[in-house]
N, C-alpha and C positions, 0 to 999 in steps of 0.2 A: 227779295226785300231790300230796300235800299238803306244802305247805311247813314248812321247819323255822326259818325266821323267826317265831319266835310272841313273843309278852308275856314268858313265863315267860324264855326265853332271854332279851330284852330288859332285863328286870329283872335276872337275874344279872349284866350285863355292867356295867351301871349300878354294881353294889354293886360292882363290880372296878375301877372306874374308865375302863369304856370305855363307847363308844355308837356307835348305825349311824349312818352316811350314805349313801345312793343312789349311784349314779355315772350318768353318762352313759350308759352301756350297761343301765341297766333294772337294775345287779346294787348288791348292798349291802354296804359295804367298813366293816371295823370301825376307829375311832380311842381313842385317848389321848395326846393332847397332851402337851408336856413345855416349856415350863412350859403352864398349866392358867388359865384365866380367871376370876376368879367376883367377886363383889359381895360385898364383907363388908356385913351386915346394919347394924352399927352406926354403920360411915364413910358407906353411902350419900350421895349428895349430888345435891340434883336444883338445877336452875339456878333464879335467882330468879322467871323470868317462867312456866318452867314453874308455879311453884306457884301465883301467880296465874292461872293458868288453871285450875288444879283448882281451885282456891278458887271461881272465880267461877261454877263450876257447869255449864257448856257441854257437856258430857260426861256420862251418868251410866255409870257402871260397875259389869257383872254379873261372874256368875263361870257358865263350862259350859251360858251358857244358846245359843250359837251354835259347835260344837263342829265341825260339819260345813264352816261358811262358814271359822272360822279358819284351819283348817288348808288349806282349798283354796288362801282369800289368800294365807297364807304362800307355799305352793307356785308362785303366778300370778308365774312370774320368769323373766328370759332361761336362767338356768344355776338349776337346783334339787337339790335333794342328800333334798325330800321326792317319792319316784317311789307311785306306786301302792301297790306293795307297805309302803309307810311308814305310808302314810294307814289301810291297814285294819289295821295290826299296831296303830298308833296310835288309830285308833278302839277295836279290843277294848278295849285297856289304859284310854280313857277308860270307857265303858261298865262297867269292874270299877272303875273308883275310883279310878286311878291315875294317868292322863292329865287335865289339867285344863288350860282355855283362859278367860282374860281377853279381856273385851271393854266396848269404849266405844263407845257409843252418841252420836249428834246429831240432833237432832230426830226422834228415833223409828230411826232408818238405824244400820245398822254400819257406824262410822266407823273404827277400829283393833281390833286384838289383839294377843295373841301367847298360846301354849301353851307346854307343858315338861311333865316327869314327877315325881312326888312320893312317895320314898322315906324314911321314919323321919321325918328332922329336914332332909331334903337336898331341895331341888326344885331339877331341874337345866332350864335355859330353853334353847329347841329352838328355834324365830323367833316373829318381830313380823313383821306389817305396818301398813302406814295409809292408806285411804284420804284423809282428813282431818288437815291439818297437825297435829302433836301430842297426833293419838290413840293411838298407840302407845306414848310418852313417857307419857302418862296414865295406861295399864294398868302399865306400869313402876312410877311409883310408889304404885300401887293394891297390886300383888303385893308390892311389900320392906314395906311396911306391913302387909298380911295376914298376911306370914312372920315377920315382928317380932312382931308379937301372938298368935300361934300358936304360937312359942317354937322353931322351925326355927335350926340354926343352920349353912347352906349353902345360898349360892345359886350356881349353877354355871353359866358362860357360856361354858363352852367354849373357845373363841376371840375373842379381845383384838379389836374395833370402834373405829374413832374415834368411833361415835356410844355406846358400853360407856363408853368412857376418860373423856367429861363427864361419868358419873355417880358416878367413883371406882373404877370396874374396875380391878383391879390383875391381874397375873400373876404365879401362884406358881408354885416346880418340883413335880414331879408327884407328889415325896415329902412334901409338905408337904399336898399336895391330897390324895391317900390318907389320912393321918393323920385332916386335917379330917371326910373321907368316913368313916370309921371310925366315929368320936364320936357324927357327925351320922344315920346311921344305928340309933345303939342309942336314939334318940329315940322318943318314939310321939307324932308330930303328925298333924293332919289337916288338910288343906287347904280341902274343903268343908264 
């Protein structure tokens, strides 16, 4: 029986301001936060030593070229919310254009990522991981930089992190995050 988890649905819920997450039980339970996460592009703030680390090179950073390992890392956790059924609705959605995954590299090895989905002017971020102290911090501000020069204007993080809240994640209520999502949607940016 084919499933009714597909991209198409996916993408609608997005534009409504909702999104999946897996449960423990294999099944997929829908959210909307209230208040709502995201990174305002322009307040961004990454810490000093962060920067010299990208500065000094240690890292290089691609875009979609490790789509399959990302997202497995992401998922490699005690409690996961990406199950099976994530990863291949996930993959279609990358495979059309719409899913896209950050990755840092160290000596040639995948050090960090993270993925999210990319709607108008909106990319909304789904997880990181890292293998490599502040490879994931890395593809962070590889991506608010790609979305700042690409003219995106929403970055959406879901849910509020103390490792979010060092880079200026703030939380909005969920009427102001709609609004944003609205805006940021009649954009036509492209990620890749």
């Amino acid at each position: 029986m084919p499933s009714d988890f597909t991209p198409e649905l996916i993408v609608r819920a997005y534009c409504m301001g909702i999104f999946p997450m897996g449960d423990e039980g294999g099944g997929i339970r829908w959210y909307s936060p209230d208040p709502r996460c995201v990174i305002e592009l322009e307040k961004f703030h990454a810490p000093a030593r962060l920067l010299r680390t990208c500065r000094k090179g240690g890292f290089s950073v691609r875009i979609n070229s490790a789509w399959d390992q990302v997202i497995r890392e992401c998922a490699r956790r005690e409690t996961t919310w990406i199950t099976e059924e994530i990863i291949d609705a996930y993959t279609q959605m990358h495979e059309m254009g719409i899913a896209h995954s950050v990755e840092a590299y160290a000596d040639g090895r995948l050090a960090g990522g993270l993925y999210g989905v990319s709607i108008g002017g909106a990319f909304m971020g789904e997880s990181m991981f890292h293998l490599v102290t502040d490879a994931s911090k890395v593809c962070l501000v590889y991506l608010v930089e790609r979305l700042r020069d690409r003219g995106y204007a929403l970055l959406d993080c879901q849910y509020m992190t103390e490792h979010l809240q060092k880079f200026g994640a703030v939380l909005i209520p969920r009427e102001e995050y709609m609004r944003r999502l609205a805006l940021a949607l009649q954009l036509n940016c492209r990620f890749d």
